[in-house]
C-alpha positions as CSV (number, residue, x, y, z in Angstrom):
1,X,18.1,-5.0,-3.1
2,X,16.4,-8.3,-4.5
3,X,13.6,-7.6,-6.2
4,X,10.5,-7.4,-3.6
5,X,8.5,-10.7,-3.2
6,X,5.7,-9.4,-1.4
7,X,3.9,-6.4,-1.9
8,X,1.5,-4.6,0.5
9,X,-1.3,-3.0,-1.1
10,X,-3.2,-0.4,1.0
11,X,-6.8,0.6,-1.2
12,X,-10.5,1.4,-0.7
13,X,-13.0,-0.7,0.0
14,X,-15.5,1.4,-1.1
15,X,-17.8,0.1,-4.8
16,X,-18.8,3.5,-5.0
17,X,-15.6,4.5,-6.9
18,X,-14.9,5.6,-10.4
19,X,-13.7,2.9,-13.0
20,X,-10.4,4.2,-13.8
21,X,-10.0,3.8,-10.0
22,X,-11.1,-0.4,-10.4
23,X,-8.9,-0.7,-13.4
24,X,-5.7,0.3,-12.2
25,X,-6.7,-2.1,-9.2
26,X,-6.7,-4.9,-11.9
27,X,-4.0,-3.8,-13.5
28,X,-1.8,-3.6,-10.8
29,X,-3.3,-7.0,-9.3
30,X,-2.1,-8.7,-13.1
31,X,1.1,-7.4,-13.0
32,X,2.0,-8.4,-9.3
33,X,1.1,-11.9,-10.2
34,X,2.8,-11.4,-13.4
35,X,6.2,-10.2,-12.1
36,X,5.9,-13.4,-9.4
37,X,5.1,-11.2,-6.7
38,X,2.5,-11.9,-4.0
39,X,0.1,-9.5,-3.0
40,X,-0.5,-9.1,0.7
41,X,-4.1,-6.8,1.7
42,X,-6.6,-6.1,4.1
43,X,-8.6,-9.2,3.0
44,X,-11.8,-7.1,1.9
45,X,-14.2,-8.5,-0.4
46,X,-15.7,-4.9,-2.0
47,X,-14.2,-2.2,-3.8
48,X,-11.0,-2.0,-5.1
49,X,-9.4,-4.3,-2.4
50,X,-12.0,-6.7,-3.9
51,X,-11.0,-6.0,-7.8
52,X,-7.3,-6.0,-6.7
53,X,-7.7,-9.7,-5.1
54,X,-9.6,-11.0,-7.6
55,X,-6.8,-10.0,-10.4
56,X,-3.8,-11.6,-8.5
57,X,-5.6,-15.1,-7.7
58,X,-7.6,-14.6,-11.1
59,X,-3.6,-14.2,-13.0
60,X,-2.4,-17.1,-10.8
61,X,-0.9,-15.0,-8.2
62,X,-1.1,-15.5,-4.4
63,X,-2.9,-13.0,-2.2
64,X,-2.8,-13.2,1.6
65,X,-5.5,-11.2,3.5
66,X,-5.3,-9.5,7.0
67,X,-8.4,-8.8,8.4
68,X,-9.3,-8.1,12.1
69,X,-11.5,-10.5,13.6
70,X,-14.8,-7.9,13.9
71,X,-14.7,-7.3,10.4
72,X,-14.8,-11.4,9.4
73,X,-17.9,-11.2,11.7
74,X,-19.4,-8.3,9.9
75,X,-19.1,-10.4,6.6
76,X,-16.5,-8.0,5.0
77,X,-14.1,-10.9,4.4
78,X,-13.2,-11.8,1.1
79,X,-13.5,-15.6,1.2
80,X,-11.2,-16.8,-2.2
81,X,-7.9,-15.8,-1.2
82,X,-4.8,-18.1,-1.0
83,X,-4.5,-16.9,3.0
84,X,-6.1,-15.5,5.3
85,X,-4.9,-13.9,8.4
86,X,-7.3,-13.4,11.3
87,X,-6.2,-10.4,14.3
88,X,-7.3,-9.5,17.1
89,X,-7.5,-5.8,16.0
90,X,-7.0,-3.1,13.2
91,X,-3.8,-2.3,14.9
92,X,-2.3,-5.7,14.8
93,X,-3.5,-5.9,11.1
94,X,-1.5,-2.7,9.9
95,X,1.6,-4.3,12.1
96,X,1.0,-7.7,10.4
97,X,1.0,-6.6,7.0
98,X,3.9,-4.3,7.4
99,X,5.9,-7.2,8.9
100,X,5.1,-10.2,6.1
101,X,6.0,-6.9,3.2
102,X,9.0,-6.1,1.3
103,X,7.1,-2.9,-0.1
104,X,4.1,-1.2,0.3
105,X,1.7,0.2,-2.4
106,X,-1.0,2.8,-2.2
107,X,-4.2,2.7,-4.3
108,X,-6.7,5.5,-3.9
109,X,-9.0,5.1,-0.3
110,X,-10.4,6.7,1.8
111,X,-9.6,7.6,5.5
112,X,-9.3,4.0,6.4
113,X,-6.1,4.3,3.2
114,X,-4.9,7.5,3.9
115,X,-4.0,6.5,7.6
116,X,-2.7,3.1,6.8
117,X,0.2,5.1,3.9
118,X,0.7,7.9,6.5
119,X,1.5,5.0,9.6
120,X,4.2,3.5,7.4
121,X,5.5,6.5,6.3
122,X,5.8,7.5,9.8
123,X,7.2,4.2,10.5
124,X,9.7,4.7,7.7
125,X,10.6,7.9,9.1
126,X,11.3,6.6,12.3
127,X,13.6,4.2,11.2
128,X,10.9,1.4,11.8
129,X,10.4,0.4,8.3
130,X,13.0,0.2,5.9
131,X,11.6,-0.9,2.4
132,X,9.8,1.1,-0.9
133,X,6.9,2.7,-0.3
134,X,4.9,3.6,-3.4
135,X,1.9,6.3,-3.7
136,X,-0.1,5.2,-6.8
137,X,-1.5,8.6,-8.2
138,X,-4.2,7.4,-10.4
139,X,-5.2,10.8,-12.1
140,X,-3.7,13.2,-9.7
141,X,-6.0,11.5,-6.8
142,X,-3.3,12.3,-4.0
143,X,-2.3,15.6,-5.5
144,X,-3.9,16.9,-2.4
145,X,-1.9,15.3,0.2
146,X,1.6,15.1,-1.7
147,X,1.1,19.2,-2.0
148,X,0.1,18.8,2.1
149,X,3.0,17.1,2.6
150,X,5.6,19.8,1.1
151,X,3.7,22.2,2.9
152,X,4.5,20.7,6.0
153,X,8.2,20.6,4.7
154,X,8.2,24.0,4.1
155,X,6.9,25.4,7.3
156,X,9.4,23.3,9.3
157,X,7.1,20.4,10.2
158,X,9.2,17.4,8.4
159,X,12.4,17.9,7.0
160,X,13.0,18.4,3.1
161,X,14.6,14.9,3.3
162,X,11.4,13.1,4.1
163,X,9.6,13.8,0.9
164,X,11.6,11.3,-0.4
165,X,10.6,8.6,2.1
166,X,8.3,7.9,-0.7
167,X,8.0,7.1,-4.5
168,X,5.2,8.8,-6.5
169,X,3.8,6.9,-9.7
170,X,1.1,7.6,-11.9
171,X,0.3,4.3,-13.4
172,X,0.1,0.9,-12.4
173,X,3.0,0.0,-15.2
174,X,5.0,2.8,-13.6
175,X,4.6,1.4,-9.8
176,X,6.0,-1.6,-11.4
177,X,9.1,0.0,-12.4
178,X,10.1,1.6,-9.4
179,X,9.0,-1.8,-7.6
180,X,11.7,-3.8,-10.0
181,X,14.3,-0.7,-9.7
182,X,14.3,0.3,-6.1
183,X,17.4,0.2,-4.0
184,X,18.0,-0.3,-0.4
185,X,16.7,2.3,1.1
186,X,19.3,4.8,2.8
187,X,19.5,5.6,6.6
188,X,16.7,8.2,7.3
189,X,17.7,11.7,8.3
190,X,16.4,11.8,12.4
191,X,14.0,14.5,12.8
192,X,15.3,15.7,15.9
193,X,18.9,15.9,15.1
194,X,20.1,20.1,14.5
């Protein structure tokens, strides 16, 4: 696979958040633009979407923001970015944003996060998305889910093969790595074959 070009970055838009939480936001934001890579976001102004924006553009990076119309009305919008694409809906956002990506990232969020990485990990498992998906595990934050997730392996839910439908890395620098080093991804195992 050629190394990813654009990278879709799922992340809270909550300022309510820790530091370490910001930082790795920034980090990750300076080595995107560093590697050449664009980022592509929900197009939020606050939080760690906010820090993560402002690191790209701020490293010379391009950052292209989806955003659905209601929230541009609410004020939400960041308004620095390089792009900005406007949809009708949140559901046309998460579709856009998949579709411009050649990976996906996740940062630490909320609800709002935490259904955006499980969609394209269901995607991915339904042979709907084909490329890296990355859960950024800044200090054990998604410990909860990835444990979730095995359980639901365990008990028969999801197969054993789909808990590698995902990458897990613990730093931004390590993210990085697997972003530079992952292959085409291999056919995914159907959940409904015996």
């Amino acid at each position: 696979m050629d190394k990813p070009k654009n990278i879709c970055v799922y992340c809270a838009s909550s300022k309510h958040v820790a530091k370490e939480y910001f930082d790795a936001a920034e980090k990750l934001g300076q080595l995107l633009s560093g590697h050449g890579m664009s980022c592509i976001c929900g197009a939020g102004r606050e939080g760690l979407m906010g820090r993560l924006a402002d690191s790209v553009i701020a490293s010379g990076g391009e950052v292209t923001g989806v955003i659905p119309e209601f929230m541009v009305d609410n004020g939400w919008c960041h308004k620095s970015l390089t792009r900005t694409i406007i949809t009708p809906d949140i559901h046309s956002r998460k579709q856009k944003m998949a579709e411009l990506s050649d990976a996906a990232v996740a940062l630490p969020g909320g609800c709002g996060t935490l259904e955006e990485l499980l969609e394209i990990i269901t995607w991915k498992q339904l042979g709907l998305y084909h490329k890296p998906i990355i859960i950024l595990n800044i200090s054990g934050f998604f410990n909860p889910l990835l444990q979730m997730m095995q359980k639901a392996a365990d008990e028969h839910f999801m197969r054993q093969s789909h808990l590698k439908l995902w990458h897990v890395a613990q730093t931004p620098d390590e993210a990085m790595t697997i972003l530079l080093s992952a292959e085409k991804d291999s056919p995914v195992e159907s959940k409904y074959d015996e």
